[in-house]
Structure formats: structure tokens, C-alpha cells
N, C-alpha and C positions, 0 to 999 in steps of 0.2 A: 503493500500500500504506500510505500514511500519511493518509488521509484520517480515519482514525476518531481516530487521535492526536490529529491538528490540530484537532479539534472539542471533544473532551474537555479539551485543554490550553487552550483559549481558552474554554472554558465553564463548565470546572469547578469554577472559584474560588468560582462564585455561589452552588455548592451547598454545598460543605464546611465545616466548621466548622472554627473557627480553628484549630485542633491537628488535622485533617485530614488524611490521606493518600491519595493516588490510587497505585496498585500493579496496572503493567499486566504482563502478558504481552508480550513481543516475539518478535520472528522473528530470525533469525540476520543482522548485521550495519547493524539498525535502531538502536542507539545511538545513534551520534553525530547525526544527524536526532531524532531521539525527546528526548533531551536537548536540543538546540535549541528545539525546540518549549517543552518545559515551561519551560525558563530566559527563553526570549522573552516566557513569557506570565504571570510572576511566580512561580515555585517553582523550589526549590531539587533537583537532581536527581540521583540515583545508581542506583546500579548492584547487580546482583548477577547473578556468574556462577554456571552449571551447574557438572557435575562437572570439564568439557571446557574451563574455563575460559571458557566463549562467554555473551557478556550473555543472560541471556534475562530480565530480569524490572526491569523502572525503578520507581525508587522515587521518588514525591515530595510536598514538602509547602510551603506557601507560604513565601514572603519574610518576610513580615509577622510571622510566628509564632512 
């Protein structure tokens, strides 16, 4: 279930512009992998919960920026 993450966090640095953000949709309990990911591959990573308090939506934007 994380394959499409792992692609985009390792590729999408090349597209973005410097002030950039990538803002995915998640599935219930993919944080803390999904963060992983983006921190592994130079961007800074957060969160935003639903009503229910449950991550659904990662935010992030390079190191560099």
C-alpha cells in the first residue's frame, strides 16, 4: 500500500519548486511509514487529522526551503 508514497517521496523533489508542497491523501494508520518516507527523502513532514482525530492527509515541503 505504500508503493505510490515511496515513488513520489523519492521523486518529487525534482519537480517542485523551492517553496513547494506535496499534500497526499492517506489511509487510516499510514503515518508513521508515510512520514518516514518523506523525512528519509529530504522534506519536512506533518500531519492533519479528520474530525475523528485519525491522520488522513500528510503534508510536506523540502529541507532546503
Amino acid at each position: 500500500g505504500l508503493a505510490f508514497y515511496r515513488r513520489i517521496a523519492q521523486q518529487a523533489g525534482k519537480f517542485l519548486a523551492p517553496d513547494g508542497q506535496i499534500i497526499l491523501e492517506m489511509g487510516y494508520d499510514q503515518w508513521p511509514a508515510i512520514q518516514n518516507l518523506l523525512e528519509q527523502n529530504g522534506f519536512l513532514a506533518d500531519k492533519m487529522d479528520d474530525y475523528q482525530g485519525i491522520a488522513r492527509v500528510a503534508l510536506a515541503k523540502r529541507k532546503d526551503a
